[in-house]
PDB file of N, CA, C and O in Angstrom, chain B, residues numbered from 101:
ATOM      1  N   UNK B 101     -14.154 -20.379   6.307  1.00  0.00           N
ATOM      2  CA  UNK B 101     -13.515 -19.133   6.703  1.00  0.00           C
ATOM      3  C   UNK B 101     -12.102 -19.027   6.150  1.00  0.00           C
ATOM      4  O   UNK B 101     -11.646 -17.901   5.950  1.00  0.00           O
ATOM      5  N   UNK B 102     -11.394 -20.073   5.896  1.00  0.00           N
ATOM      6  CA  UNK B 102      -9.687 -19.853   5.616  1.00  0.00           C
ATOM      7  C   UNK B 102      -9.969 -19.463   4.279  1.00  0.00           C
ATOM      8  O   UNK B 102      -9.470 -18.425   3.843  1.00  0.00           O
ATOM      9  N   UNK B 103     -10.555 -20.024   3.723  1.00  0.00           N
ATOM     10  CA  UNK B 103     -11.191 -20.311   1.770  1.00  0.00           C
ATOM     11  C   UNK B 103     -11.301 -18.346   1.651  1.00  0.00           C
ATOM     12  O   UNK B 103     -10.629 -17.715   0.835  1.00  0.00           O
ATOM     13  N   UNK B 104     -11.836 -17.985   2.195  1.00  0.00           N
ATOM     14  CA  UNK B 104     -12.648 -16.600   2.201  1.00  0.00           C
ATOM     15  C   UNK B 104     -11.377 -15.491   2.470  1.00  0.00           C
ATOM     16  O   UNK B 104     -10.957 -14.556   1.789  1.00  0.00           O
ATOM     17  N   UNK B 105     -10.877 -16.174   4.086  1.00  0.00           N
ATOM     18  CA  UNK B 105      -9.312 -15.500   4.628  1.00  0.00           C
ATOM     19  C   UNK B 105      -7.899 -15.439   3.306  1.00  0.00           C
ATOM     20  O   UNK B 105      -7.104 -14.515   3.133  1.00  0.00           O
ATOM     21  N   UNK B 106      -7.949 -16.188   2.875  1.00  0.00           N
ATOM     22  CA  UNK B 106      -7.071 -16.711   1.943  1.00  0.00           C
ATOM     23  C   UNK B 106      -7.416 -15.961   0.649  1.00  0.00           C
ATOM     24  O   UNK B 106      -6.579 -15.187   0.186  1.00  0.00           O
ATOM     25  N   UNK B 107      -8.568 -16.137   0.050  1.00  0.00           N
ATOM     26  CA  UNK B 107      -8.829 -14.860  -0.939  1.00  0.00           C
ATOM     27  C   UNK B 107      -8.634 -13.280  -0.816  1.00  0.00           C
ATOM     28  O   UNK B 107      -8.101 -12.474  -1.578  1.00  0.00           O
ATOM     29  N   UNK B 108      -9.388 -13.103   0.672  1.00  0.00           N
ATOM     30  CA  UNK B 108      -8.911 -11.351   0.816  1.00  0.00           C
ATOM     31  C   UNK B 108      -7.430 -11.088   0.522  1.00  0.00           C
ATOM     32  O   UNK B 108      -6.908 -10.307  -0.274  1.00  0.00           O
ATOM     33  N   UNK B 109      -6.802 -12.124   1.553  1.00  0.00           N
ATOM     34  CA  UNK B 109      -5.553 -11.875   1.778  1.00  0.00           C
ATOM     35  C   UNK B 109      -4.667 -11.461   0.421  1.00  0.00           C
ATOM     36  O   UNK B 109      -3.860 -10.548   0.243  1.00  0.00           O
ATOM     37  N   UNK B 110      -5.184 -12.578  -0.509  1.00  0.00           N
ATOM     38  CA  UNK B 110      -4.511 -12.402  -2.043  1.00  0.00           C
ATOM     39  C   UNK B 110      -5.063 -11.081  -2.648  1.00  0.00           C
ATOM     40  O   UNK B 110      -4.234 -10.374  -3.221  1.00  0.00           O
ATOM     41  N   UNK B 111      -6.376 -10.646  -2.598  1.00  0.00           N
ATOM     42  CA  UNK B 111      -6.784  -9.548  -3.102  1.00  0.00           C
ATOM     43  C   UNK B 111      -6.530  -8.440  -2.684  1.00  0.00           C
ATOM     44  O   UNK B 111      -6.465  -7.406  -3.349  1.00  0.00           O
ATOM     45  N   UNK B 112      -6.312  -8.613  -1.177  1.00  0.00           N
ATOM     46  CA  UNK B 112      -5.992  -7.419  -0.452  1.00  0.00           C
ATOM     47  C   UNK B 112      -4.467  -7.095   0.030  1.00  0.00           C
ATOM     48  O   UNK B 112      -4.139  -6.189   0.795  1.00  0.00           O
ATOM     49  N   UNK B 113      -3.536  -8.135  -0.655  1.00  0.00           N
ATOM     50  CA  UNK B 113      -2.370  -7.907  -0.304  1.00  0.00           C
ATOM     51  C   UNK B 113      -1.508  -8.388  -2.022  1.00  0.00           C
ATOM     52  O   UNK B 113      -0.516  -7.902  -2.565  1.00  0.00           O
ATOM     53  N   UNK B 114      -2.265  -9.311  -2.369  1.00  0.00           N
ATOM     54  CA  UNK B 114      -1.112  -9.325  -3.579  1.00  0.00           C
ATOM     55  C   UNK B 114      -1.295  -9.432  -5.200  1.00  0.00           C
ATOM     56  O   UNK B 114      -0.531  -9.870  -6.061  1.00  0.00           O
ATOM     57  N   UNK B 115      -2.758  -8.796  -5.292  1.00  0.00           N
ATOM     58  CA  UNK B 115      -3.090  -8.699  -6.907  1.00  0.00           C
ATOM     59  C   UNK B 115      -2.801  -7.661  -6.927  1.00  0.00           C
ATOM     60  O   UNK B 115      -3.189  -6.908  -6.034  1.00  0.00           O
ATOM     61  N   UNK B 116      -2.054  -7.243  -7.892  1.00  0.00           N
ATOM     62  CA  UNK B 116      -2.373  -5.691  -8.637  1.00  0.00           C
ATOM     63  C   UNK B 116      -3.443  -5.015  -8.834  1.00  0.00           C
ATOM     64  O   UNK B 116      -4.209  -5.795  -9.400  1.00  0.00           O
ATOM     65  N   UNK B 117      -3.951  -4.018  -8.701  1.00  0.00           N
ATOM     66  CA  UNK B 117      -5.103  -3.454  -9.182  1.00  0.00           C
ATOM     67  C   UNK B 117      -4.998  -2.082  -9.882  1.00  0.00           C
ATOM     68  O   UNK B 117      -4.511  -1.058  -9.404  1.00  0.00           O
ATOM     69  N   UNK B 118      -5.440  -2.219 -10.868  1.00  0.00           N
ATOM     70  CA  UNK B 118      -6.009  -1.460 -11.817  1.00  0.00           C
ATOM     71  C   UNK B 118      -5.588   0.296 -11.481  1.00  0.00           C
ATOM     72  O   UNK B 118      -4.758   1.110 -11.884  1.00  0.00           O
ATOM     73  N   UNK B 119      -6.616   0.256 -10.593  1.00  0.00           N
ATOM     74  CA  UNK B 119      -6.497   1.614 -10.159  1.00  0.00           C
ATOM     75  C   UNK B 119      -5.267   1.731  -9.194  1.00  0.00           C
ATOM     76  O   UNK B 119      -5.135   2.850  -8.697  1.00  0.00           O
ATOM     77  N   UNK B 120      -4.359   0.800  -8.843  1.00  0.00           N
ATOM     78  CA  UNK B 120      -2.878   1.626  -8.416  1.00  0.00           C
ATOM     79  C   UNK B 120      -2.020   1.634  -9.363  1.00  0.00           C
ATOM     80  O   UNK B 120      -0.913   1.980  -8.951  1.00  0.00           O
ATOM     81  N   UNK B 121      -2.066   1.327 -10.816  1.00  0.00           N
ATOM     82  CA  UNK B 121      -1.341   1.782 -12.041  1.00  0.00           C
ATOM     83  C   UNK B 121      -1.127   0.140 -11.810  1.00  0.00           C
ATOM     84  O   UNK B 121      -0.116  -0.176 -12.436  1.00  0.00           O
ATOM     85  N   UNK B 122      -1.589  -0.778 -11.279  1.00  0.00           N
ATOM     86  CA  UNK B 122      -1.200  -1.842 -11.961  1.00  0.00           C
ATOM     87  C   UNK B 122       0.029  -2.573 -10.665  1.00  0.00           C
ATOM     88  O   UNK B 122       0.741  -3.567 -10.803  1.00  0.00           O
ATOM     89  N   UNK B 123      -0.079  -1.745  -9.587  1.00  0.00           N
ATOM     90  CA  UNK B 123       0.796  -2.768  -8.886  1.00  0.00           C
ATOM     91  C   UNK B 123       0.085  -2.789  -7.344  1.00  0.00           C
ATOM     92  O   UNK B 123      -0.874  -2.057  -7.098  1.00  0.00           O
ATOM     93  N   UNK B 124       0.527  -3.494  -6.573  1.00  0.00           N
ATOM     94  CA  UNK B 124       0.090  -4.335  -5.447  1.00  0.00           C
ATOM     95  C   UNK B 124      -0.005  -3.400  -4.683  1.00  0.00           C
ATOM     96  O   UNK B 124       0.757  -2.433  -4.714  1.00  0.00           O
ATOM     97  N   UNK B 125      -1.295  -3.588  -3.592  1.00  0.00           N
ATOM     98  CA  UNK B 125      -1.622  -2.775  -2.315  1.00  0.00           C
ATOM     99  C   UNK B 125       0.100  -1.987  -1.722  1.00  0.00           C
ATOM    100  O   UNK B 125       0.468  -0.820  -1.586  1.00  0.00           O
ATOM    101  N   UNK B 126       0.756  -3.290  -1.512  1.00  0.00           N
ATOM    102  CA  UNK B 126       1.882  -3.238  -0.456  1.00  0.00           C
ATOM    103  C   UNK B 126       3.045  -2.506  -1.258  1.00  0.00           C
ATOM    104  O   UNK B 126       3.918  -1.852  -0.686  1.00  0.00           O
ATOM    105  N   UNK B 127       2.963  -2.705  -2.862  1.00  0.00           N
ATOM    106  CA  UNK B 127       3.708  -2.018  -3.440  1.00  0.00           C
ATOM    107  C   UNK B 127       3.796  -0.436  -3.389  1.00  0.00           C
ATOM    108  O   UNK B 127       4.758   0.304  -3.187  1.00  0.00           O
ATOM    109  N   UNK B 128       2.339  -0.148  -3.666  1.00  0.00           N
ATOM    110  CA  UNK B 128       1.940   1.062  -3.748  1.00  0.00           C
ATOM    111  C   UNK B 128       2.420   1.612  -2.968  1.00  0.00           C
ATOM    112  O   UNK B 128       3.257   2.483  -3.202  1.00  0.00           O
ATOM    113  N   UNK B 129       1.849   1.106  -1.202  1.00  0.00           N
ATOM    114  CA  UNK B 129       1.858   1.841  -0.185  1.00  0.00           C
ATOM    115  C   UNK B 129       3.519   2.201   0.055  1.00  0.00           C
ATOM    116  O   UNK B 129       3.871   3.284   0.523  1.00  0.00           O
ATOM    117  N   UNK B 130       4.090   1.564  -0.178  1.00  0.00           N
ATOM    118  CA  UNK B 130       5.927   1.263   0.023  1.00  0.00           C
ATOM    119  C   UNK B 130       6.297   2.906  -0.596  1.00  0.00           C
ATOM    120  O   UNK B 130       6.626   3.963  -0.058  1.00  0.00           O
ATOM    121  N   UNK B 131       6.011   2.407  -2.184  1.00  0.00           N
ATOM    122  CA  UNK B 131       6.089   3.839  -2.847  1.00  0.00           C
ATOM    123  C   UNK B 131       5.634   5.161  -2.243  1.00  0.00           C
ATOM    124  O   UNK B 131       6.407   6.119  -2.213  1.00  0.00           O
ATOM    125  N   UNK B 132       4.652   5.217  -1.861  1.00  0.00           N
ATOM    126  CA  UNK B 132       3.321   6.143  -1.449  1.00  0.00           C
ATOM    127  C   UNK B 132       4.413   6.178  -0.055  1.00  0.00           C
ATOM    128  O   UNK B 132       5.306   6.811  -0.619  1.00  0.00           O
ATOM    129  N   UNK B 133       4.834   5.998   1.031  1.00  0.00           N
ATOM    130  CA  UNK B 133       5.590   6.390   1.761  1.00  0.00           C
ATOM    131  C   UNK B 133       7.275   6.653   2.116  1.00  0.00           C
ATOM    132  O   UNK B 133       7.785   6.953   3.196  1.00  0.00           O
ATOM    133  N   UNK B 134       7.869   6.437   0.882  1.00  0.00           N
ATOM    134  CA  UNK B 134       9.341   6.515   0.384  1.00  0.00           C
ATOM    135  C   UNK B 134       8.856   7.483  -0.047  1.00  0.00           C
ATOM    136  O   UNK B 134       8.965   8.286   0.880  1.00  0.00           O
ATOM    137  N   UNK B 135       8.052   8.301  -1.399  1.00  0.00           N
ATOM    138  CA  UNK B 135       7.682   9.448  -1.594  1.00  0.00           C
ATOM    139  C   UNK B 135       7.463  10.387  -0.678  1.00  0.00           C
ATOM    140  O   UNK B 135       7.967  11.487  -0.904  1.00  0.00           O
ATOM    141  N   UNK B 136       6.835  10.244   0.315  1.00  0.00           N
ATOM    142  CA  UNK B 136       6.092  11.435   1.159  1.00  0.00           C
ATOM    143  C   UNK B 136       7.126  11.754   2.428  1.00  0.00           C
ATOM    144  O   UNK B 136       7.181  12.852   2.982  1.00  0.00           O
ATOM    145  N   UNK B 137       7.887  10.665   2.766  1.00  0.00           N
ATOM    146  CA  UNK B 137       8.827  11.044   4.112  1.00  0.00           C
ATOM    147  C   UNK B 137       9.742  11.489   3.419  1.00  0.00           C
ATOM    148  O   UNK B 137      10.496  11.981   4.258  1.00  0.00           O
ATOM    149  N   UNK B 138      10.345  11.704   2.090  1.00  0.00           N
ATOM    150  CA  UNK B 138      11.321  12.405   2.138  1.00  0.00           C
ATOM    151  C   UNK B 138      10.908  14.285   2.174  1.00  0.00           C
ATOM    152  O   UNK B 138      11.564  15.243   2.584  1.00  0.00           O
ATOM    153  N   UNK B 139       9.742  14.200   1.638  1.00  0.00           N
ATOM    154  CA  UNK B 139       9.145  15.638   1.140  1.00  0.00           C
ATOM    155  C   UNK B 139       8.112  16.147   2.029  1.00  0.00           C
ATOM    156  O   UNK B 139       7.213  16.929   1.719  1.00  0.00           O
ATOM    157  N   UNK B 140       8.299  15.701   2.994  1.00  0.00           N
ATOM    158  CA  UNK B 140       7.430  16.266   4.087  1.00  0.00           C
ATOM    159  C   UNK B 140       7.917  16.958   4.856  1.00  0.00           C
ATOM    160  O   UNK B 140       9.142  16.962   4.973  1.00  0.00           O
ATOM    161  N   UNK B 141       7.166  17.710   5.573  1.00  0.00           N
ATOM    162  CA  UNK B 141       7.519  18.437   6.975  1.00  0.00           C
ATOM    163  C   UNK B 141       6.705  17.662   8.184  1.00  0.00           C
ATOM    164  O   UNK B 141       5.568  17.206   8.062  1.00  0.00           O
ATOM    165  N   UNK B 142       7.402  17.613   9.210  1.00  0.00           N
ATOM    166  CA  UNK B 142       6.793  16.397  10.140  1.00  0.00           C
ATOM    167  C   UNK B 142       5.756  17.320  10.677  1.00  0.00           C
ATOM    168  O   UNK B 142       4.693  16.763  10.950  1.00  0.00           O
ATOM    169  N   UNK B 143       5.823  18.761  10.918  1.00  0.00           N
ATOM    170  CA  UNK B 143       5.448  20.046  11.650  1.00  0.00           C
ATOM    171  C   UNK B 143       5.484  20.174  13.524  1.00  0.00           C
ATOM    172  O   UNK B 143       4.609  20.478  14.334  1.00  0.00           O
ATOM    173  N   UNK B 144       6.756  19.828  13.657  1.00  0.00           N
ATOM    174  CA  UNK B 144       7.250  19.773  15.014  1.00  0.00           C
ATOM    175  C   UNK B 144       8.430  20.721  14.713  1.00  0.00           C
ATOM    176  O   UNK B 144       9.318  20.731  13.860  1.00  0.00           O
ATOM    177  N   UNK B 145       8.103  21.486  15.714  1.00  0.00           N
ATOM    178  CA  UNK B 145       8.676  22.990  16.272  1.00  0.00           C
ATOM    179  C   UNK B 145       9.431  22.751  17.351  1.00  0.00           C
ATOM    180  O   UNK B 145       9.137  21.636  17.781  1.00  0.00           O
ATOM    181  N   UNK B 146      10.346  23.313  18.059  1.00  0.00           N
ATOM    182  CA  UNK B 146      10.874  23.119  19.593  1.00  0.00           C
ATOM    183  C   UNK B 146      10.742  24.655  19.891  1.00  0.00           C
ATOM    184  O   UNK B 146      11.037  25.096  21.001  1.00  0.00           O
TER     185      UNK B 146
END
């Protein structure tokens, strides 16, 4: 189980992949939400 835990973890947290232009889950997502909170509307009214 660690052997298996230990692979996702690397695949799912720190290879690059392809289809995010080449950089890491955690990278992406970082980007992908520094992008969107500045240019968003939260859509809360008072």
């Amino acid at each position: 189980r660690k052997i298996i835990n230990d692979w996702r973890q690397d695949y799912n947290e720190c290879r690059p992949h392809s289809t995010l232009n080449y950089q890491t889950p955690s990278e992406f997502a970082a980007g992908w939400r520094k992008g969107h909170s500045e240019n968003e509307d939260s859509g809360v009214t008072n």
